[in-house]
N, C-alpha and C positions, 0 to 999 in steps of 0.2 A: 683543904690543904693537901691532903692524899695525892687528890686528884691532880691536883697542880707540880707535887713532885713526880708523879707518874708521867705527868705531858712531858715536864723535862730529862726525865731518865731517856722519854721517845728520842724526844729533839736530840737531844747528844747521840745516840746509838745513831739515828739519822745520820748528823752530821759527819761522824764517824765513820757510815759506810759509804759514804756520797760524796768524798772528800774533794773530789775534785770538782764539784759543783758549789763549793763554801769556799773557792780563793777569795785572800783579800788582796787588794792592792793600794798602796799609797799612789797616790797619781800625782804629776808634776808636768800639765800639758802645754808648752806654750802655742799662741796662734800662728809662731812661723820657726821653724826649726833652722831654715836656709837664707838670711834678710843679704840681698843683693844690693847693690848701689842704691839702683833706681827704686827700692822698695823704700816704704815707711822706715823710718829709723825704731820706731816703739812698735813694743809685741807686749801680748799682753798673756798673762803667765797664773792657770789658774790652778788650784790645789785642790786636791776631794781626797775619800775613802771609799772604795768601792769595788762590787764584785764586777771590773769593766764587760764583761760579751753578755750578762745577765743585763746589764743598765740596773743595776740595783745600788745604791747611795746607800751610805749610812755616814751618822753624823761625822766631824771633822774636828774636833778643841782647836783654839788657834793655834798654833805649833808651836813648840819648844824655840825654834829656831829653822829661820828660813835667811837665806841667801846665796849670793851668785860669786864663783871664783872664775877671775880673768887674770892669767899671766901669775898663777899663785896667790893674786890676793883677793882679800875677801871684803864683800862688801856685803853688810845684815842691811835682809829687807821685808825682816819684820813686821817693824813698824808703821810700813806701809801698803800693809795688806787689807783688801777690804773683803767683808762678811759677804759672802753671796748663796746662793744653796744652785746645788747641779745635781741631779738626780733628785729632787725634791729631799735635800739634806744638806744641811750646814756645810760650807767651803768658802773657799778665800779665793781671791785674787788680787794682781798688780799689775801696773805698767810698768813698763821699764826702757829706757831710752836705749839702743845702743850706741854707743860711739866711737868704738875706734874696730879695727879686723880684728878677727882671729874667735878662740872660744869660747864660752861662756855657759860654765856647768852650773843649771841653778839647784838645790838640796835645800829639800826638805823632813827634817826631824820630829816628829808629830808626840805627842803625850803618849803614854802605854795606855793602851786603849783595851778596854777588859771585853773578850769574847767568852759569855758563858758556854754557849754550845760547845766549845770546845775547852773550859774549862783553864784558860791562861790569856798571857796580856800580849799583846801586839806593837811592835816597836818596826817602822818601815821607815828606812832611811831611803829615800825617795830621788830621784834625780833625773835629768835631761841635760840632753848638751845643742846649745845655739851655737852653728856659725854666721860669721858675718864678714861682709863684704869682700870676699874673694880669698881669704885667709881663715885657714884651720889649726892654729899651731897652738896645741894643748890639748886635742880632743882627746888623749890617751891619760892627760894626766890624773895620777890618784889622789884623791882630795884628803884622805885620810882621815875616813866615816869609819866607826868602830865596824861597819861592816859595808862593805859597798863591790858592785862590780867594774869590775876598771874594763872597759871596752879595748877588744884588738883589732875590731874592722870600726873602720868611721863609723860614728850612729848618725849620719847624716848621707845625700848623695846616695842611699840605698834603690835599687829597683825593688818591688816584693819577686821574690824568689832569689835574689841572693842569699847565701850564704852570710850569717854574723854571727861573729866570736865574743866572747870576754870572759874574762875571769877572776872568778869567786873569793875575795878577799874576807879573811875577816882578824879583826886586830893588826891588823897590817900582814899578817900571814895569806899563803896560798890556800885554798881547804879543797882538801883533793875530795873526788867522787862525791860534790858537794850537789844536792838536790836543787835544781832550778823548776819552775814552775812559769808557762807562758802560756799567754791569754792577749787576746786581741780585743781591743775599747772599738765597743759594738756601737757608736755613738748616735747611726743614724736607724737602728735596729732593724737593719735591712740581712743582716745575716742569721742563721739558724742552725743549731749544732743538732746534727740527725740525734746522736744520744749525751746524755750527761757525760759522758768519757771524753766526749771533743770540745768541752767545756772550755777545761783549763788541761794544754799537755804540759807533760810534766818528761827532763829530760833532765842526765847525770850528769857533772866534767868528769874528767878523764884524772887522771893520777896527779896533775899540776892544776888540777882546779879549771880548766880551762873546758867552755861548753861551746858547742855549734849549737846550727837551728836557722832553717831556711822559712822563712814565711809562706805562704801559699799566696797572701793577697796582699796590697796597697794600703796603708793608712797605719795607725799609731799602736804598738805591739810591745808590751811591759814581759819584762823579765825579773823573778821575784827569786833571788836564791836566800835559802830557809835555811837559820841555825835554830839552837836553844842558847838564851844568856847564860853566863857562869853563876849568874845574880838572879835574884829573886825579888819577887812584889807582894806583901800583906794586903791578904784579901779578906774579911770575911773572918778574923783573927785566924788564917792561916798562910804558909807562903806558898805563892805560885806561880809557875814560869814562867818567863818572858821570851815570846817568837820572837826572834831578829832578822828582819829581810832586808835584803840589799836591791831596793828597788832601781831596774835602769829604764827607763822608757824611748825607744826609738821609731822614728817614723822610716816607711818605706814607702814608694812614691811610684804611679803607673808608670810602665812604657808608653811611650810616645811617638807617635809617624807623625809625619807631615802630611 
């Protein structure tokens, strides 16, 4: 028993000093971010928990609540999620038809999920935004997640090395010099971070909450801004914090010649 609070006293000081090698991420990836005319009308929209540039899975509860806001309204989609594992670990997914233009932010609310190593619970309000068929008109809208980031450049139409904005809401408020955290979903683990520090970078907003951040490369790149709740979670008969992240997840897409 010693021995086993000793391994954990490690783990924690670990995790503690290594912190940017322990991001978590709520993920919300669909299979088409941009559906054109001529594409399939259904994309399929899958959920996990996961450290994304490590490819490290940890398990998923089915969610508090999942679904998709078009034109302000909402439509729960739940209850048509099915059980799959990615990363060899519990996750969900759906289809989802679309059918009319314009945006489609789908948010997902997960369980607090208890991370010993770090000693509190994890709440990631999780989200992605679809366009479709030649109309974008809502991609800025705030959905009004106890915490979420409201995007100021399209998350869509990105080249990698643009420039993308948003900013850090939480309770409906701005949160200045608000901690973000981004990491890129290593999916086909064909990338390699020379040291733990380029793991997960980690960047501030500015006095109105508002972050930059140019990608370096193509493909699907989560932005995680970090509070603590006001509220607490009974653990263990004691109480213990709740991380709140405002998860956004955006795709950036090659240049292309002829």
């Amino acid at each position: 028993m010693k021995c086993f609070k000793l391994f954990c006293a490690v783990l924690l000081i670990l995790c503690s000093s290594l912190d940017l090698a322990f991001a978590h991420f709520g993920m919300v990836i669909p299979s088409d971010n941009m559906v054109m005319q001529n594409d399939s009308k259904k994309i399929d929209v899958r959920l996990s928990f996961s450290h994304p540039f490590e490819m490290n899975g940890m398990v998923l509860a089915k969610p508090e609540d999942f679904f998709v806001v078009k034109d302000g309204k909402k439509q729960d989609l739940k209850d048509k999620l099915q059980e799959i594992k990615i990363m060899g670990h519990k996750a969900w997914k759906t289809t989802y038809t679309i059918k009319r233009p314009g945006a489609y932010t789908f948010v997902m609310e997960p369980e607090p999920y208890w991370e010993p190593a770090e000693d509190h619970f994890i709440v990631h309000y999780s989200k992605t935004i679809v366009a479709a068929f030649g109309n974008d008109d809502g991609w800025d809208s705030e959905i009004g997640l106890k915490t979420e980031i409201v995007p100021l450049s399209k998350p869509f139409g990105l080249y990698a090395g643009n420039v993308f904005q948003g900013i850090v809401k939480l309770d409906g408020k701005v949160v200045p010099f608000a901690e973000v955290e981004v990491e890129y979903y290593n999916k086909d683990k064909k990338v390699h971070a020379p040291t733990d520090y380029m793991l997960t970078q980690t960047i501030k907003a500015d006095k109105n909450g508002v972050f930059t951040y140019a990608t370096p490369a193509a493909g699907w790149w989560g932005f995680a801004a970090l509070n603590t709740s006001d509220k607490k979670i009974m653990h263990d008969n004691q109480e213990k914090e709740i991380e709140l992240g405002a998860i956004l997840w955006v795709k950036f897409e090659k240049w292309q010649e002829k």
